[in-house]
Backbone as CSV, one residue per row, in Angstrom:
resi,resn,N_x,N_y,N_z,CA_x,CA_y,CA_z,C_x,C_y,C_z
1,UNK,10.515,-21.446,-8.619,9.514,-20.396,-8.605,8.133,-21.045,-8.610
2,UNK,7.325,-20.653,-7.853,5.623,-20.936,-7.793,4.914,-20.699,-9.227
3,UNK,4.738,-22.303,-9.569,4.180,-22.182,-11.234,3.108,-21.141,-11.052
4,UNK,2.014,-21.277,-9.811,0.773,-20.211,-10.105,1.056,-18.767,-9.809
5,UNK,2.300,-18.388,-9.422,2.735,-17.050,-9.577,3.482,-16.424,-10.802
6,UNK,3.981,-17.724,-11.766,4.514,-17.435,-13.007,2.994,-17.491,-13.834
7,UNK,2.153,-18.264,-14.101,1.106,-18.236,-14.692,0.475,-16.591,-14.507
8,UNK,0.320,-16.671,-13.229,-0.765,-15.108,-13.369,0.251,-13.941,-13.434
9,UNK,1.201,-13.908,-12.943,2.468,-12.536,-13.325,2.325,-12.969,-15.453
10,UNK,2.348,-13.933,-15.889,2.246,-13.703,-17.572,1.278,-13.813,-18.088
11,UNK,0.074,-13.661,-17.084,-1.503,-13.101,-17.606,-1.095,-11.391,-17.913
12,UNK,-1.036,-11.498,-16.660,-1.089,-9.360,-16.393,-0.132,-9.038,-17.533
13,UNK,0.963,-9.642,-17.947,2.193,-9.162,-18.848,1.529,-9.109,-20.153
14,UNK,0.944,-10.492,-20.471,0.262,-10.491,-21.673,-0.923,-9.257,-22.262
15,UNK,-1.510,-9.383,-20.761,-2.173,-7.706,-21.118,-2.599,-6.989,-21.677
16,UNK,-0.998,-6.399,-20.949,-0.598,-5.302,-21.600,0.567,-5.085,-22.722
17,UNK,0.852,-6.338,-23.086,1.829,-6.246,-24.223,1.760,-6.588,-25.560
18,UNK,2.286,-6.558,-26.604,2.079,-6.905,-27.582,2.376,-8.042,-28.009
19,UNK,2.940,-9.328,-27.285,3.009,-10.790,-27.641,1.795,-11.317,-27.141
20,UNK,1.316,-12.711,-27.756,0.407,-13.154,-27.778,0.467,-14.837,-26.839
21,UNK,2.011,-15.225,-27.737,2.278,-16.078,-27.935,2.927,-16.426,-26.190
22,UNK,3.444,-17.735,-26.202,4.022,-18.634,-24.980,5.213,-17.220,-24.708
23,UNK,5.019,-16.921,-22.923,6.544,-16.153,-22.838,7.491,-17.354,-21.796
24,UNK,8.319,-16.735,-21.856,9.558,-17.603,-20.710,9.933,-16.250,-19.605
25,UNK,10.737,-17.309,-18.937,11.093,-16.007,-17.589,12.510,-15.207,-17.704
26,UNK,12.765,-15.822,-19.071,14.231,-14.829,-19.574,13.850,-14.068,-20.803
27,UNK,12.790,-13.594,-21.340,12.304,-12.720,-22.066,12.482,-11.258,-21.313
28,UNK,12.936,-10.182,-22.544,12.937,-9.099,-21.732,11.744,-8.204,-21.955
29,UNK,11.291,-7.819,-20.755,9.940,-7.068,-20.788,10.116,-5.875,-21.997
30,UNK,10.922,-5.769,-22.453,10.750,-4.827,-23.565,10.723,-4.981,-24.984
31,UNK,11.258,-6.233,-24.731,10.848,-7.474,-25.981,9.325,-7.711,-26.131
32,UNK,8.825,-7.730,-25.446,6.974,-7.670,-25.324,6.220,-6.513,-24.948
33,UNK,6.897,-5.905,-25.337,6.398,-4.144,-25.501,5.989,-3.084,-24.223
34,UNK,6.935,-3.913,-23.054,6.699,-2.797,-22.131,7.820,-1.833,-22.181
35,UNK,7.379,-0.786,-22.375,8.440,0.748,-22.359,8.224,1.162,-20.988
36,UNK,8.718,2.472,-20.478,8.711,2.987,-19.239,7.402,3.381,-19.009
37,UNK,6.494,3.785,-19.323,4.928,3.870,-19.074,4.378,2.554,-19.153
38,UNK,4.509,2.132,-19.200,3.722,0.616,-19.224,4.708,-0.203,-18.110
39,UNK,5.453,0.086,-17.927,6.502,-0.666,-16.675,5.378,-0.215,-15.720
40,UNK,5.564,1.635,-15.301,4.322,1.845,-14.316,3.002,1.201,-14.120
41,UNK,2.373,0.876,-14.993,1.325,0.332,-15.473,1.206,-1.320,-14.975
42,UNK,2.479,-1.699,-15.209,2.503,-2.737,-14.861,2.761,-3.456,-13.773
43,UNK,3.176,-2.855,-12.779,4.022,-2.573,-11.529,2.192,-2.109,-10.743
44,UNK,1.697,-1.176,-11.349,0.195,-1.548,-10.647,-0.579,-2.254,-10.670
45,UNK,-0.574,-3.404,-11.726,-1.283,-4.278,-11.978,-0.781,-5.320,-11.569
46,UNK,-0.024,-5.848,-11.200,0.894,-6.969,-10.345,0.409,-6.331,-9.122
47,UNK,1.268,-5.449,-8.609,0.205,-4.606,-6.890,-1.745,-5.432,-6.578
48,UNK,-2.224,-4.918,-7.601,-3.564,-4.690,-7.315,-3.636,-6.970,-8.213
49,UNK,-2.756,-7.427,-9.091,-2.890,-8.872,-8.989,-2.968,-9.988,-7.700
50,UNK,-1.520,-9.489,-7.092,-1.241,-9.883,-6.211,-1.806,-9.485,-4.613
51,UNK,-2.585,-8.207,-4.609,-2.592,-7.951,-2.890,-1.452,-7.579,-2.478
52,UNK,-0.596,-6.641,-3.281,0.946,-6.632,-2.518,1.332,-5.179,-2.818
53,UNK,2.006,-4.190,-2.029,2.716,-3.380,-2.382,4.042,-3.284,-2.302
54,UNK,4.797,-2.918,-3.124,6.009,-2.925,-3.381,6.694,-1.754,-2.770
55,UNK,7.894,-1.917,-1.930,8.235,-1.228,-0.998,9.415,-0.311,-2.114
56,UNK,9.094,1.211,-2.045,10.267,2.007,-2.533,11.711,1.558,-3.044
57,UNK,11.890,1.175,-1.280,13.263,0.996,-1.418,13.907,-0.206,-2.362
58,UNK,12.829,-1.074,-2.731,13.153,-2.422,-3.389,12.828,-1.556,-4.676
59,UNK,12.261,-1.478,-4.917,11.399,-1.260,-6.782,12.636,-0.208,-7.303
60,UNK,13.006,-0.567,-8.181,13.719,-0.014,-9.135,13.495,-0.296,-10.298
61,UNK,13.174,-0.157,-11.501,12.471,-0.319,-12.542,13.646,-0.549,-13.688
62,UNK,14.747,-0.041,-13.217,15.634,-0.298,-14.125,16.618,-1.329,-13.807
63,UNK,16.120,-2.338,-12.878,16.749,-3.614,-12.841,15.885,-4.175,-13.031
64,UNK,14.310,-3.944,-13.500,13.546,-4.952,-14.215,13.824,-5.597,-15.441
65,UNK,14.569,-6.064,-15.720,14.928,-6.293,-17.473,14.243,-7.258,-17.700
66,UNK,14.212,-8.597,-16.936,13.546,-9.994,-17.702,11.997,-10.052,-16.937
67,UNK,11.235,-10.708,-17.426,10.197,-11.461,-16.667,10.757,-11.972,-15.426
68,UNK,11.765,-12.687,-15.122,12.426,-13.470,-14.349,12.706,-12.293,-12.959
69,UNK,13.287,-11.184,-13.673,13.898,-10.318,-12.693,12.431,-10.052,-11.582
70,UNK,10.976,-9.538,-12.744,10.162,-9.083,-11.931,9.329,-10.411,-11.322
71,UNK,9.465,-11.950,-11.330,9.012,-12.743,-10.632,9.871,-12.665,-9.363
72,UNK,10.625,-12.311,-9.137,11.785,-12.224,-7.921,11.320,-11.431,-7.279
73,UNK,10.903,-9.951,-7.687,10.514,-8.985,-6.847,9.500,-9.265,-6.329
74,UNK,8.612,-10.131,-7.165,6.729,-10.431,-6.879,7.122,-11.454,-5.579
75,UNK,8.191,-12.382,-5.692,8.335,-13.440,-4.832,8.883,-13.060,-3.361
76,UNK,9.691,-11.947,-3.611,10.563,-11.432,-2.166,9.422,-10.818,-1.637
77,UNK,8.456,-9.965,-2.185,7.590,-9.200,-1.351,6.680,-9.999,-0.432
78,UNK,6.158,-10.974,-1.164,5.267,-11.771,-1.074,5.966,-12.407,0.357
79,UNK,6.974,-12.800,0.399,7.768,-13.522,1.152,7.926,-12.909,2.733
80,UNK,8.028,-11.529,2.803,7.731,-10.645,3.472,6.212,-10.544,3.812
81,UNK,5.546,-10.605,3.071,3.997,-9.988,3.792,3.950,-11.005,4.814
């Protein structure tokens, strides 16, 4: 994975969450306090981080579980543009 796409995807995470501290890419986003409103939230702020929109048919929010899961999505899109 692109260290400067893991760096700034756990800026935006940090955020908006309630850890402070070092995350990893097998932490689960709900372990750092994103609930389903803040998933949205967050899912726009990666969009508007990155320059990228996330296509319907990919985004499912409930296979976001880890950091890891949503560097994959950030990486496939990206991969595509």
């Amino acid at each position: 994975m692109n260290e400067a796409i893991f760096q700034r995807t756990l800026e935006v995470i940090k955020r908006m969450s309630v850890v402070t501290n070092d995350l990893s890419e097998t932490e689960t986003l709900s372990s750092v306090g994103i609930d389903s409103l803040k998933m949205v939230e967050l899912i726009i702020a990666i969009e508007e981080e990155f320059g990228i929109e996330f296509n319907d048919s990919t985004l499912d929010p409930s296979k976001l579980i880890t950091i890891e899961d949503l560097l994959e999505l950030i990486h496939s899109t990206l991969s595509k543009a």
